[in-house]
N, C-alpha and C positions, 0 to 999 in steps of 0.2 A: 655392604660388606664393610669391616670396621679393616682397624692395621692388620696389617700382612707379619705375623707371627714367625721368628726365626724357632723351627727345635732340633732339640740335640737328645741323642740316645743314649741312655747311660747302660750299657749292659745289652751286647750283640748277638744276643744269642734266638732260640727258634720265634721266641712272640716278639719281640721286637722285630722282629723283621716284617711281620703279620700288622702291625703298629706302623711300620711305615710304610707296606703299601696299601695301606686304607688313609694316610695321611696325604698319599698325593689324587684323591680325591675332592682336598678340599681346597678353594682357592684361594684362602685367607692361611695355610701353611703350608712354610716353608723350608724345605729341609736340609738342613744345617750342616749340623756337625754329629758327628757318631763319635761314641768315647769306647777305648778299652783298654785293660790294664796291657796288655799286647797290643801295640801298635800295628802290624802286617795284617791282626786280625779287623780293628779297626777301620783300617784302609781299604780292606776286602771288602767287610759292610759297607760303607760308604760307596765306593764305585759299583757295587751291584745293584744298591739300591737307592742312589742318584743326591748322596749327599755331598755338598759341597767341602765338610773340612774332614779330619778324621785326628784323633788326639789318642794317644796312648797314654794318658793319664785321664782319670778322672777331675783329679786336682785342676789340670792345665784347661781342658775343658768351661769348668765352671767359671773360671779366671775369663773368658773370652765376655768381652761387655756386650758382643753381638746374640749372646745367646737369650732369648725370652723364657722358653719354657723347656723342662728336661724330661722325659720321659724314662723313671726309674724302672730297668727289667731286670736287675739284678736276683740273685737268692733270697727269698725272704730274709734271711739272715743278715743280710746286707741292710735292707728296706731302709731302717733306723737311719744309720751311717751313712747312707749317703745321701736321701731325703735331705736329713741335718744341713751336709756340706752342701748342696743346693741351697737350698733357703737361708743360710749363712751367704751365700753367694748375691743373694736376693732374685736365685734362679726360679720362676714356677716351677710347681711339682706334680703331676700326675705318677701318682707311685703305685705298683702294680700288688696285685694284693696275693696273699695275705700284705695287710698293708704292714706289717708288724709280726716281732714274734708275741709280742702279748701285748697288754693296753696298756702299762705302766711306758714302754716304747712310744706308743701310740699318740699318747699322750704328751710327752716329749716333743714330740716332732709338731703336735698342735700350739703348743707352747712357743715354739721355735717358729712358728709361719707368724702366731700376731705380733712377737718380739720385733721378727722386720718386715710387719707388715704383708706378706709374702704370700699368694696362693698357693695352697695345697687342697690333693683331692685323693682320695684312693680311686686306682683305675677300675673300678668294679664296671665293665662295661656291660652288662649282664642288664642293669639299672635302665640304659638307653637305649634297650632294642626296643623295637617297633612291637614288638610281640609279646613282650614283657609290659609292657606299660598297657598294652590291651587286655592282658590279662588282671594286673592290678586294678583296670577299671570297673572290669566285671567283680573281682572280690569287693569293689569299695560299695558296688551300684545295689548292691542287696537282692537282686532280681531271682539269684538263685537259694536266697535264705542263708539262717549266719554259718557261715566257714567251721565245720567241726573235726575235719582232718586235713594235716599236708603232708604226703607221703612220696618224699625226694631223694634220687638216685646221682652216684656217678662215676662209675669203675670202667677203667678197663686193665689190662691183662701187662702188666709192667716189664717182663721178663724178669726176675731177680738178678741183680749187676749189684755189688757192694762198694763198686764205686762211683754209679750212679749218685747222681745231687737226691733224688727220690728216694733214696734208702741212709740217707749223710745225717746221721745226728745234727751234726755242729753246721749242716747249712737247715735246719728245719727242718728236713725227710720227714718222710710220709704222707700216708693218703691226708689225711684231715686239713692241714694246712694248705696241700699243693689245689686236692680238688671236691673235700668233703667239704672245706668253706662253702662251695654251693648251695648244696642242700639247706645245710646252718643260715646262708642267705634267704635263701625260699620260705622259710619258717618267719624267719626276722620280722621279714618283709611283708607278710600278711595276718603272723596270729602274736608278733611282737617277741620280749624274752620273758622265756618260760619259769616257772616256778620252780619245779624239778625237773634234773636230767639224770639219765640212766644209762651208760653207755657199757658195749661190749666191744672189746680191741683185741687183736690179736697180731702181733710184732714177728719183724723179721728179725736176721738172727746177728744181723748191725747195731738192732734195740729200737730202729726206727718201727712207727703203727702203721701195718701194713694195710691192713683192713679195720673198719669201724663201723658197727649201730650203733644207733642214738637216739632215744625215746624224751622227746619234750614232753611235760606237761603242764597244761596252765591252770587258772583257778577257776575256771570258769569249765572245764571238762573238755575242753580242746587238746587237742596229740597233735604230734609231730614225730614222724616215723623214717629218720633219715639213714644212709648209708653211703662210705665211701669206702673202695678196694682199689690196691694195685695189684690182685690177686685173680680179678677175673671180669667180665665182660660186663654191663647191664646198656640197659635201654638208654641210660641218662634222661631219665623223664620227671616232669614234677603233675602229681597227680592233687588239685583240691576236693576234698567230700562235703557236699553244702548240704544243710536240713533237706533242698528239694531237687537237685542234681550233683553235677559233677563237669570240672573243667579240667583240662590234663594239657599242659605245655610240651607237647609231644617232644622228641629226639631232634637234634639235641638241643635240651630247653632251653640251654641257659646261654645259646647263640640264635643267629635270625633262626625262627624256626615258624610253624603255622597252632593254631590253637583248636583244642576238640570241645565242645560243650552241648552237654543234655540236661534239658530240664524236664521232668517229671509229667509223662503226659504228652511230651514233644518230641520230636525227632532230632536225630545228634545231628549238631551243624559244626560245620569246620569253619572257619577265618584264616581264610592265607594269610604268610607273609607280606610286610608289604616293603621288605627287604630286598632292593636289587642288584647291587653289585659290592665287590667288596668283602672282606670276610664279618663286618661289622664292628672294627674299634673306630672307625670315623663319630660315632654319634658322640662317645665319650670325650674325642679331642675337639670337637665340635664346640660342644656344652665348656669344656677348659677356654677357649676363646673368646665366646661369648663372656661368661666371667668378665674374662681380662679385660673385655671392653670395655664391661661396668664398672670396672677398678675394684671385684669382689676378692678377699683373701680365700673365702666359702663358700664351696657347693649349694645351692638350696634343693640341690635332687639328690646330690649323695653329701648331706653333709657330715663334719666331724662327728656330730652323735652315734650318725648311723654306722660309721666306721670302728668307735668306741666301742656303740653295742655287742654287736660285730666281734668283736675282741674281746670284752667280756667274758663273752657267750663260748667265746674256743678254750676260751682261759679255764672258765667252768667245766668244760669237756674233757679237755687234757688233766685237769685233776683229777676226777672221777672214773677217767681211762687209764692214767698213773703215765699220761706223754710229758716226758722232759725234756728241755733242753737246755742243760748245766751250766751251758756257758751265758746263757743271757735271761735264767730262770729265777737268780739265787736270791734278788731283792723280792722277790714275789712271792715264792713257795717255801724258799727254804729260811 
């Protein structure tokens, strides 16, 4: 085991909290300090869930020299700004994704990590699960013939609230960025970025995208058939279609989950989990340590490309869906 890691939370709210109790899992971190712009709230987080300081400023936080690494769970709309004020800090950054509101941000903040030197990673912890990366073995192994659909879900049923952060323009709102990123992930990740996209959206009455499809196409005749809703229920499943079967990352994929596969001729075999305790962000903060051991600024599992892509790709979607958001859209689109 390398150094024993101090972290700090920047933003207390529900996955953060999921973020630190898969961190006292691991024996190389150790849990810190929790930030919030509320103090009392701060301090709540912290004594519930066994951090040692608790800061009511963001600011006063990154200022502490004791802190290693930050785990950004703020609004997307934050991501940017306080990434930034981290890595200005020469705090690590595991920033929780959407990593950004778009890549022009994105990119920013990569900027900002090799100016001081500084690790950064988007928290895509989806990357590190045990069942995910077994799955990408099979797309890489060829055994099922080449990959010519991916057809990925993830909705569920939001209640309408206008003053929900899920329906907030000005904090990001809506499905695509909060949990259609998935889908856009599952594509990314095994058929790359597509040639054309074609999207249907349908907004609530804030102006945030309530619901979204989304039709990749590549040049080679490959699809990608995605969908996200705060509007109603699905499987959250990701389905691949190969020339000679089919693999499907059963419910819910894009957490420990088990994997189904049939090959043409053969009997459908499942692959449990090989996920046992934990809701699963350990592997992500795992992987950020290791890093740090190396002295890396750079993921080589989720690196900045994959993140940019990533952003690109939403950036491509939200204009083709006509998703804006005004206050941090206007160098890009407008």
């Amino acid at each position: 085991m390398g150094k024993k890691y101090n972290w700090a939370i920047l933003g207390c709210g529900k996955i953060a909290r999921k973020f630190s109790n898969d961190l006292k899992l691991l024996p190389n971190a150790n849990l810190y300090a929790a930030a919030s712009r509320d103090l009392k709230k701060a301090e709540d987080f912290a004594s519930e869930n066994g951090f040692e300081k608790a800061y009511g400023s963001y600011e006063e936080m990154v200022a502490d020299p004791n802190v290693d690494a930050v785990y950004v769970a703020t609004p997307h709309s934050h991501h940017h700004e306080h990434a930034m004020l981290c890595l200005n800090h020469k705090k690590a950054v595991l920033c929780e994704k959407a990593f950004a509101l778009n890549k022009n941000e994105a990119e920013e903040m990569m900027a900002c990590a090799k100016k001081n030197n500084t690790f950064l990673m988007e928290a895509f912890w989806t990357m590190f699960q045990p069942s995910f990366k077994k799955a990408m073995e099979i797309v890489k192994s060829g055994e099922l013939g080449k990959l010519k659909v991916v057809r990925s879900d993830f909705a569920f049923n939001a209640l309408f609230d206008e003053n929900k952060r899920l329906y907030n323009v000005k904090l990001g709102g809506g499905s695509l960025l909060d949990i259609g990123i998935y889908p856009v992930f599952a594509a990314l990740t095994s058929l790359g970025k597509p040639e054309i996209i074609k999207t249907f959206a349908d907004f609530a009455s804030t102006g945030s995208e309530e619901s979204i499809s989304m039709i990749f196409k590549y040049k080679d005749g490959q699809m990608a058939n995605l969908t996200s809703s705060f509007a109603a229920f699905s499987p959250t499943q990701t389905e691949y279609w190969f020339e000679k079967g089919y693999m499907v990352l059963n419910p819910k994929w894009h957490a420990p989950t088990n994997i189904t596969v049939w090959k043409d001729g053969g009997e459908i075999q499942t692959f449990p989990s090989e996920h046992k305790e934990g809701f699963g962000y350990q592997y992500e903060a795992a992987h950020v340590m290791e890093c740090l051991d190396a002295g890396k600024i750079e993921s080589n599992k989720m690196p900045w490309q994959m993140s940019l892509d990533l952003m690109e790709t939403l950036d491509r979607v939200r204009i083709d869906a006509g998703i804006f958001f005004p206050d941090h859209d206007k160098s890009m689109f407008f």
